[in-house]
C-alpha positions in Angstrom: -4.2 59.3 8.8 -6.9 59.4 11.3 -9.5 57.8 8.6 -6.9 55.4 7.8 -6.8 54.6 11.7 -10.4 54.0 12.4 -10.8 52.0 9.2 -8.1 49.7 10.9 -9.8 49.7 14.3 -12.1 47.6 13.3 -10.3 44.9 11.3 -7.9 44.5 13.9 -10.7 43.8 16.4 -12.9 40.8 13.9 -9.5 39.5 13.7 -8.2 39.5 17.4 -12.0 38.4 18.6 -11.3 35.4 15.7 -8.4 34.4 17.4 -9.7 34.5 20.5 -12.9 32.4 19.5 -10.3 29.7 18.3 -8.0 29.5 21.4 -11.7 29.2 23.4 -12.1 25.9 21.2 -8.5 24.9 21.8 -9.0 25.5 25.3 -12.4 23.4 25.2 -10.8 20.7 23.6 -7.9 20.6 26.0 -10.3 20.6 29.1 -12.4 17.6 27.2 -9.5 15.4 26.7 -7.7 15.6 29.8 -10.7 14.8 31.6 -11.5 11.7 29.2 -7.3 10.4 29.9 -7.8 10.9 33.5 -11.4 9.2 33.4 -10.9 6.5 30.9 -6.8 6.0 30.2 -7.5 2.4 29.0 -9.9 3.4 26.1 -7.6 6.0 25.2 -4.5 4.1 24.9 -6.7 1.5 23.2 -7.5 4.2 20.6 -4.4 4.9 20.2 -3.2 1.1 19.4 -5.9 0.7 17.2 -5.0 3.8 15.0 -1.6 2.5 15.1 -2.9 -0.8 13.5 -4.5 0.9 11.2 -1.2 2.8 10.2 1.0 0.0 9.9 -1.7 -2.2 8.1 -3.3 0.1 5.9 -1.8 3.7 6.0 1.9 3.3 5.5 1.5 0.2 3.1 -0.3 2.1 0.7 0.8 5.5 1.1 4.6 5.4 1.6 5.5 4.0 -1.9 2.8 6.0 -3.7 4.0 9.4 -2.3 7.8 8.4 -2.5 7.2 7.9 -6.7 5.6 10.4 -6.1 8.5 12.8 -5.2 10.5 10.5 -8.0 8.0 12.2 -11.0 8.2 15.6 -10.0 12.1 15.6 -9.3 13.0 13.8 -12.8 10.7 15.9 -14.9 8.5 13.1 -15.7 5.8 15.2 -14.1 6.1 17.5 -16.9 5.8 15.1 -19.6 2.3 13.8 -18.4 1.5 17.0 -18.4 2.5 17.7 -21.8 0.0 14.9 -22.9 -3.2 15.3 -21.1 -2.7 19.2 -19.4 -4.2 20.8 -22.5 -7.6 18.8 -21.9 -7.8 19.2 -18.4 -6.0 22.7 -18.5 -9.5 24.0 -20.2 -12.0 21.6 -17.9 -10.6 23.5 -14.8 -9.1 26.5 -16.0 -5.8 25.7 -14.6 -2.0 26.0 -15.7 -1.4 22.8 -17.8 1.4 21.7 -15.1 -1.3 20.3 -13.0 -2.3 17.5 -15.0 -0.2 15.2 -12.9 -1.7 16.2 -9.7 -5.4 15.7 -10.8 -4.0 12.5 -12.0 -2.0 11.1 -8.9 -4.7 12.8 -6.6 -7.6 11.1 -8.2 -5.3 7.2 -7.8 -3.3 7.9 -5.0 -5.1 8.4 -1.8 -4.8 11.3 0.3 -2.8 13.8 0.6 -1.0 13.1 -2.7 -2.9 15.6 -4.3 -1.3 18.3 -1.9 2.4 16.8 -2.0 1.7 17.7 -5.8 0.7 20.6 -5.6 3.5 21.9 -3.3 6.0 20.0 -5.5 4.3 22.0 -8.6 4.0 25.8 -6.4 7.6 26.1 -4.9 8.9 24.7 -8.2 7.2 27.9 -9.7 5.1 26.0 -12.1 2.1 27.5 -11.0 1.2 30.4 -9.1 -0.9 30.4 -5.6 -3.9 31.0 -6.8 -3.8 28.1 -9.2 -2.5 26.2 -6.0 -5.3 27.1 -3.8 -7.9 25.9 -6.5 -5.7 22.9 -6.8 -5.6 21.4 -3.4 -9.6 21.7 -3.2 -10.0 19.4 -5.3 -7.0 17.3 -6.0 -7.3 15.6 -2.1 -9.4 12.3 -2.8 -9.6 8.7 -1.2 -8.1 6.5 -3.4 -9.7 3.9 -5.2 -8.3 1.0 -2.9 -9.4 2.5 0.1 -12.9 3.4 -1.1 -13.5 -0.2 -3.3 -11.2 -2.3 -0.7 -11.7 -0.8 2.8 -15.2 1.0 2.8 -17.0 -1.2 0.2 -15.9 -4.9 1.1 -14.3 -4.9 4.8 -16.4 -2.7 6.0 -19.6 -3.4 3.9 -19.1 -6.6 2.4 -20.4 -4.9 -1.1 -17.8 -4.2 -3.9 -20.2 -2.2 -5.7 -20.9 -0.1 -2.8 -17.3 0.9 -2.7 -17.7 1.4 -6.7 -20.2 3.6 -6.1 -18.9 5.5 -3.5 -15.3 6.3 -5.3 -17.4 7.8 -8.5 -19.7 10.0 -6.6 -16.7 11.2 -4.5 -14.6 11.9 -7.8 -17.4 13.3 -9.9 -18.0 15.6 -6.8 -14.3 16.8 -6.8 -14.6 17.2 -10.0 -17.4 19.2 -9.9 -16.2 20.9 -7.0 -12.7 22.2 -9.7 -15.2 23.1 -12.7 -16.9 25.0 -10.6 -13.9 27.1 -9.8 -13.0 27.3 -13.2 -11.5 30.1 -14.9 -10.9 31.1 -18.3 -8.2 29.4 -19.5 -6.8 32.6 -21.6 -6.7 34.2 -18.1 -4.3 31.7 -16.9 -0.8 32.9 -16.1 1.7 31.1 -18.1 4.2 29.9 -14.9 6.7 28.1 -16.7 10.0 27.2 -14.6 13.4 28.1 -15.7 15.4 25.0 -17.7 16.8 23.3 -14.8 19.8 20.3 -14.9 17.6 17.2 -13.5 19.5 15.9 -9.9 21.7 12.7 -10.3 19.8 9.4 -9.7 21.0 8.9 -6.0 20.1 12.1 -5.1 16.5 12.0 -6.8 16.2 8.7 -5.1 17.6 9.7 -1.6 15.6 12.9 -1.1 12.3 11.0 -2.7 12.8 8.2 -0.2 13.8 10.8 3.0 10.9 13.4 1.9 8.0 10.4 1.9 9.4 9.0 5.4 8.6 12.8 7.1 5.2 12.9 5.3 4.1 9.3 6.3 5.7 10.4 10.2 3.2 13.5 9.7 -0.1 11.8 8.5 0.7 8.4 10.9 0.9 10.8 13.5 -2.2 13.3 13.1 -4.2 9.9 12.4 -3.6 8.6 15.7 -4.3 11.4 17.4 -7.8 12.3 15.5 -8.6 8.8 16.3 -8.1 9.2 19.6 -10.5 12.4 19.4 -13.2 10.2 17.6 -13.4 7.4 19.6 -14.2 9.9 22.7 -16.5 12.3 21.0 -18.3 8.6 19.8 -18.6 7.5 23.4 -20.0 10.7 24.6 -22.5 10.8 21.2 -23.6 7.3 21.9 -24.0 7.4 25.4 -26.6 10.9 24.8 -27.2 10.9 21.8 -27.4 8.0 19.6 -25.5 5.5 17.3 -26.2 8.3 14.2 -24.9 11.1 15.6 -21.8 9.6 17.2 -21.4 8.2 13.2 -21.5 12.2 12.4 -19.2 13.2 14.7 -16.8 10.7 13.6 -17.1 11.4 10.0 -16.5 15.1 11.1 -13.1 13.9 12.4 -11.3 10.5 10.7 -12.6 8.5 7.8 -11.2 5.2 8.7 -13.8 5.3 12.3 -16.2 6.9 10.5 -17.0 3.7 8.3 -16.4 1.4 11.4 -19.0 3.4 12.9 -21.0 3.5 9.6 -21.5 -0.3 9.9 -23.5 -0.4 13.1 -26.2 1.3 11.5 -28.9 1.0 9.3 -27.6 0.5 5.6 -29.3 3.8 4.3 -28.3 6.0 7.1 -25.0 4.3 7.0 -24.0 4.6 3.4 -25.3 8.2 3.1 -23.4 9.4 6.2 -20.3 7.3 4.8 -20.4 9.4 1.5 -20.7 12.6 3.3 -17.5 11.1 5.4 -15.6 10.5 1.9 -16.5 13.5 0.6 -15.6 15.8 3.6 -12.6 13.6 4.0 -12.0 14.3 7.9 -10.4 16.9 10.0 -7.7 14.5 10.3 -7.1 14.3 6.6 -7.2 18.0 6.4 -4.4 18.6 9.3 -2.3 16.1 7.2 -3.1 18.0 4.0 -2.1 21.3 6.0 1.0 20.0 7.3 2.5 18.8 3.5 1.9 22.3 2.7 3.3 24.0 6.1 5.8 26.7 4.8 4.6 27.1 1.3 2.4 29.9 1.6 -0.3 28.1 -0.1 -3.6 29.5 2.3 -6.5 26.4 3.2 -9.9 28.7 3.8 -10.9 27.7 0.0 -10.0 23.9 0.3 -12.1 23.9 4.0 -15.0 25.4 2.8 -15.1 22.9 -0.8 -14.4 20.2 1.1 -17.6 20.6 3.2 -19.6 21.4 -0.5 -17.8 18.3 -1.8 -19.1 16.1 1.3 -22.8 17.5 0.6 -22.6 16.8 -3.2 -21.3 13.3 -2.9 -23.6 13.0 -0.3 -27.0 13.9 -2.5 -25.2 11.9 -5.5 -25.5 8.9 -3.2 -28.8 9.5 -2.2 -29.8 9.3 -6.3 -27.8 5.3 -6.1 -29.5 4.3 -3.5 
């Protein structure tokens, strides 16, 4: 017993002194904003109507119906006929249940964070297990082709084949990023849920439609505020330090700012800092991701740390394009 107790001494007090070095940062933060909406109210609420803008014109547009079919293929069992097709193939690229076909698929198309409201959809179903899950999501969570072609590449750049460019090196990284992970498929557990009577239509439809409204309320509303976090730490970044590091410290926290930022400088620097932002995705992409899978039990440390390896790869593989 007393072994027992001093081998717990010490694990209890890494993890209280980690807790206690992430209320300092909350704390931090909290001081830095609330002097920067005191000092500057008007470019904060400015953020804030910009990020709104960007919600209602690009966010919930392109989001809100994908993630509402969505919630439509997993509930009527489509989801398991894709994965029928093409899960064997990818099954052995990844080392991954077969089920998760569909959210390699929609996560690669769809945007953020469809790749996590699949992967929840495919976990609490029992489909897969949480280790599968965990592998899943860090890799699964990808800017969609629109936003990388349409957005980055022309409005932002004026060059299509930027964009192009920018969506492969970003998928081949995630990709990469999965293999990497892999394990042997003959290792895999075999999570197959019990026969199950599929939901009438106007319930399928009903909880599809209500489920994608919460999720859009969730992303809109973790976009605004990271916005709002961006557009001070860039004030503060410029002011001191420079147009490249505020462009850093944007793509640290939103992607959408970090390619407005991205534009201001010059085009190498710009496009290789934009590929790291792709790649990385964003803390505000990743709070989004965290709240889809809030409850689940699904844990993040693994999709943190292969986001930040999937930001350097894309990174280097857009140094090789340019």
């Amino acid at each position: 017993m007393i072994i027992i107790k001093a081998v717990n001494k010490p694990l209890c007090a890494v993890k209280e002194k980690h807790l206690r070095t992430e209320i300092y940062i909350l704390w931090l933060l909290i001081l830095f904003l609330t002097g920067y909406f005191l000092k500057s109210p008007s470019l904060a609420a400015g953020s804030v109507k910009n990020a709104l803008n960007v919600c209602a014109a690009g966010l919930i547009p392109s989001l809100f119906p994908f993630i509402t079919l969505v919630n439509m293929i997993t509930s009527s069992g489509l989801s398991d006929r894709i994965s029928h097709i093409l899960g064997g193939p990818l099954a052995y690229i990844f080392g991954i249940d077969r089920s998760s076909a569909c959210a390699i698929i929609l996560g690669s198309l769809g945007g953020f964070p469809i790749g996590a409201v699949c992967t929840r959809e495919l976990y609490t179903s029992g489909r897969i297990s949480k280790s599968s899950a965990e592998r899943l999501i860090s890799f699964t969570n990808n800017a969609s082709p629109a936003f990388c072609i349409g957005t980055i590449g022309l409005a932002f750049f004026s060059d299509i084949g930027y964009g192009i460019r920018l969506y492969i090196c970003q998928l081949v990284s995630a990709m990469l990023i999965g293999i990497i992970q892999r394990k042997p498929y003959r290792e895999q557990e075999n999570h197959t849920p019990t026969a199950g009577q599929i939901p009438p239509l106007s319930d399928i439809m009903t909880n599809a439609v209500s489920s994608a409204g919460m999720t859009m309320l969730k992303i809109c509303s973790f976009a605004v505020f990271f916005a709002v976090i961006g557009d001070a730490l860039c004030l503060v970044c410029s002011r001191f330090f420079g147009d490249i590091t505020a462009a850093l410290s944007a793509s640290v926290c939103e992607l959408t700012l970090a390619g407005r930022r991205c534009v201001l400088l010059e085009k190498s620097a710009a496009r290789l800092i934009c590929a790291f932002a792709v790649g990385w995705s964003g803390i505000s992409v990743h709070m989004q991701c965290a709240s889809v899978l809030s409850g689940s039990g699904i844990g993040m440390k693994r999709y943190y740390i292969c986001k930040l390896f999937q930001g350097i790869i894309c990174t280097l593989m857009m140094l090789i394009f340019i």
